[in-house]
N, C-alpha and C positions, 0 to 999 in steps of 0.2 A: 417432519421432524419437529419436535417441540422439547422445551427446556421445562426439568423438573423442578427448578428453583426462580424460575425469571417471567411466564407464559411462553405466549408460542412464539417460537423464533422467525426473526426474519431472512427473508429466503433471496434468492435471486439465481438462480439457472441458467446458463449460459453454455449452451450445446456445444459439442465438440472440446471442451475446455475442463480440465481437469487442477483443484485450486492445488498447491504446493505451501502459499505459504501467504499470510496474511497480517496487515499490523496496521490500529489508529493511528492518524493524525495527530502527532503532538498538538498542533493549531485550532483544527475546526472538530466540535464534537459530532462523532457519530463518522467523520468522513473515513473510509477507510479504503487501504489499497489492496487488492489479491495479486499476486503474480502465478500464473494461470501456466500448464502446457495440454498440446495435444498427445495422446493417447500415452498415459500417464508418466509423460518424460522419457519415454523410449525410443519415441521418433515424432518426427513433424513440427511446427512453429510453437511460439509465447505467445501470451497477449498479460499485459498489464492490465486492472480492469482498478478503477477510481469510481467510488462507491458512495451514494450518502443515503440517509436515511428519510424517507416521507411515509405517509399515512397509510400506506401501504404494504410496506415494508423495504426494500434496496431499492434504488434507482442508480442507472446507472449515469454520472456525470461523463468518463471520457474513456478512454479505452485505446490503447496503443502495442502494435503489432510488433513481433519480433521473430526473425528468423528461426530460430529455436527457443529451444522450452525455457522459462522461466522458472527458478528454483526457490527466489526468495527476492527482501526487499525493504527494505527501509527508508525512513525520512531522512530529511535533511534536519538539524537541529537549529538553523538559524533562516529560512527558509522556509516558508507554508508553503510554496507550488513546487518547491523542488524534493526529488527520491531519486533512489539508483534499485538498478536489479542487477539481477547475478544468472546467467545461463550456461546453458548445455555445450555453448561452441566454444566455451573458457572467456569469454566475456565480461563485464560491466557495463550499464549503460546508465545512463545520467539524464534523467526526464523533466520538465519542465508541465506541472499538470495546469499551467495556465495560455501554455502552446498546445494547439493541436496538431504535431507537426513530431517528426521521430525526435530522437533522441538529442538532446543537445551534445554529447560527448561519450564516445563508447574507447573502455580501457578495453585492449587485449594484451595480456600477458601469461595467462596461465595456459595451458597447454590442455588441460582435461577440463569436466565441466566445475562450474562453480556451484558448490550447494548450498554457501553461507555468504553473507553479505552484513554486515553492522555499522552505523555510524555511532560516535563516541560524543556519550552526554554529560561528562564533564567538561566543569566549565572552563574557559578558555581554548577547548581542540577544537577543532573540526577535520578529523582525521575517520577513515574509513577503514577494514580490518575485512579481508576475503578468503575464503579459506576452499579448495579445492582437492579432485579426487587426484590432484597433480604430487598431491602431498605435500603442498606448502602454502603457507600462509603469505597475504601482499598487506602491505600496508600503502594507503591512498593518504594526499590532500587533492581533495577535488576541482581544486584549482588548477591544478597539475598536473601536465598530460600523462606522466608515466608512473608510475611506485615509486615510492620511496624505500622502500627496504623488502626484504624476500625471508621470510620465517621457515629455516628447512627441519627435522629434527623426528616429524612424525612421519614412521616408516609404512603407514596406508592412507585409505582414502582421508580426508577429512569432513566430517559434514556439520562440527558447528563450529563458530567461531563470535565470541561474545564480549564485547567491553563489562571492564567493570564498571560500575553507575558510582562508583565512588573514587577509586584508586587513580588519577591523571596515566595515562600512559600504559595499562594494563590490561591486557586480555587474554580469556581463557578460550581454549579450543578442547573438540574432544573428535577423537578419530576412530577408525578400524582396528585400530593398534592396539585397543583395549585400554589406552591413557587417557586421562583427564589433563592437559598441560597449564599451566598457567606463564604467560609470556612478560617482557618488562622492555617495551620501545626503546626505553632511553639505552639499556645495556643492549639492545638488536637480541635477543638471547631468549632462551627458557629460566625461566626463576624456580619453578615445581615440578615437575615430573609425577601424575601419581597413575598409578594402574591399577585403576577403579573398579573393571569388571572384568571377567574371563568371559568377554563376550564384544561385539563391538558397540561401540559407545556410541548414538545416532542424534543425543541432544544434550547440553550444557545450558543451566543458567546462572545469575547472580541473585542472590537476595536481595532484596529493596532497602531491606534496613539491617544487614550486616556484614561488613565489606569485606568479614573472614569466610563466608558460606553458600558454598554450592548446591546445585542438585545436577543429577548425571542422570541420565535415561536409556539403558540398553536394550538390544536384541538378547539376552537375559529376563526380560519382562521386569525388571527389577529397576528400583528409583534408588540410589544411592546420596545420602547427603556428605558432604565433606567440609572439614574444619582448616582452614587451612594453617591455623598455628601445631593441627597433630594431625598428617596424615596418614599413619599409622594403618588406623579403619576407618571405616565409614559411621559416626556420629549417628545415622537413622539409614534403615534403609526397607521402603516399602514395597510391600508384594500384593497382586490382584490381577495386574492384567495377563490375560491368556495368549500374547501374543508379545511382537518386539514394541516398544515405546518410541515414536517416530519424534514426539516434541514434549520436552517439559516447559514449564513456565512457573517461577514464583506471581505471587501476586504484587502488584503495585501497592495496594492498599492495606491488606494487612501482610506484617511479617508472617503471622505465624500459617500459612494458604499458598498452594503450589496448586497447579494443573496439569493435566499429563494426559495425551491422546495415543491413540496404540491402533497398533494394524491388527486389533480385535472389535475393532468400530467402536469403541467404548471410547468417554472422555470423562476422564473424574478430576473430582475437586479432593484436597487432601487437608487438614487442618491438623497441623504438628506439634500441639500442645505442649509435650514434655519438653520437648531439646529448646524451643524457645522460650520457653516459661526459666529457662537455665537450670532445669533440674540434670539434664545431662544422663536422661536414664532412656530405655529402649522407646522409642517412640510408638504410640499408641494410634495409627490413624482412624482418621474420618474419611471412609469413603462413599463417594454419593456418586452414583451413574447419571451423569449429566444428559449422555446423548446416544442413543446407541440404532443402528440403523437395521 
């Protein structure tokens, strides 16, 4: 596998272990974590896998074992050895990557599996936001042994669940149910409701640099962006992949750059010109086949 825009990518291979879900280190660069299942989250264990980079390409620093599949997984934001994961048996677990040793703290409360997990990078939270095919959303302080609040409202599975990077207190999920939600801690409540695609909805993100704009990614093959001062319709909405869209991503670094991977083994790069350029006309994309197997 090699990248059309970067050279050749670096690899690392880990038998029996199928990745789910992947994200850098705020702290150290390059270090990254996978949360990993066997035979592709259908049956058998996790493995967390802590990754860094040498002249070679991945080495692996630690690796930590889990009953069932691991689905996803994020940092701590005030913390460099500490992450949580989200699994198959309705769990969370709370890891420590400067212990070699299981998990410092495992939440059970959800009932079905968990397929999203997000800590919140506005400043002053440090609150955690889990979303499950239980069809409710938990909210965490990880201090704290149990939830703090239970988010009911979507009537199927849920599989993303994402802070906003700007709004204290706010986060969007997107589910089975064909909505997009957008939620509001302090009122324990839904603030948006929109019904994004006539399909299920399998990823949500936030923009970097505008704390009114989404993008949605369905089993539709279709990328939907949304406004949240009109959500009427969708602002852009891009077509290509031949298959359902399992994770979108804007970029960090420029506004105007999303990424979107699909269960057509494609991953593309997107470059949305018009809508954020604020012309507000049909968006024009850029697509570039990153990866394809």
């Amino acid at each position: 596998m090699s990248a059309v825009c970067g050279g050749p990518a670096r690899t690392l291979r880990v038998p029996g272990r199928h990745g789910y879900a992947a994200e850098f280190s705020p702290y150290l660069p390059g270090r990254l974590a996978c949360a990993t299942a066997q035979h592709y989250g259908i049956a058998g264990c996790g493995t967390l896998l802590i990754l860094d980079p040498d002249e070679s390409g991945l080495r692996l620093f630690r690796s930590f074992d889990w009953n069932d599949g691991l689905f996803d997984v994020t940092w701590s934001e005030n913390n460099e050895h500490v992450l949580i994961t989200c699994s198959g048996d309705g769990s969370l677990q709370l890891w420590d990557t400067a212990k070699a040793a299981g998990p410092l703290q495992v939440y059970k409360e959800h009932t079905q599996e968990v397929y999203s997990v997000d800590w919140s990078q506005t400043r002053g939270e440090q609150l955690v936001v889990s979303g499950s095919w239980d069809q409710t959303v938990k909210l965490w302080d990880p201090t704290v042994g149990k939830s703090l609040c239970t988010f009911r409202g979507h009537e199927s599975i849920i599989y993303s669940t994402i802070w906003s990077p700007h709004i204290p207190g706010c986060f969007a999920s997107a589910s089975g149910d064909q909505t997009l939600r957008i939620w509001d801690v302090k009122a324990a409540g839904v603030r948006i409701v929109i019904p994004a695609h006539q399909a299920e909805i399998l990823s949500c993100d936030w923009c970097k640099y505008s704390e009114n704009l989404l993008v949605t990614g369905a089993v539709d093959c279709s990328l939907r962006g949304w406004d949240l001062r009109n959500v009427r319709q969708p602002v852009f909405e891009l077509l290509g992949h031949t298959y359902a869209i399992r994770r979108v991503k804007f970029s960090p670094f420029h506004a105007s750059v999303l990424a979107s991977c699909s269960y057509d083994f494609t991953v593309r790069d997107v470059a949305m010109m018009y809508y954020i350029n604020g012309l507000n006309q049909p968006c024009i994309p850029r697509i570039l086949e990153l990866f394809k197997a």
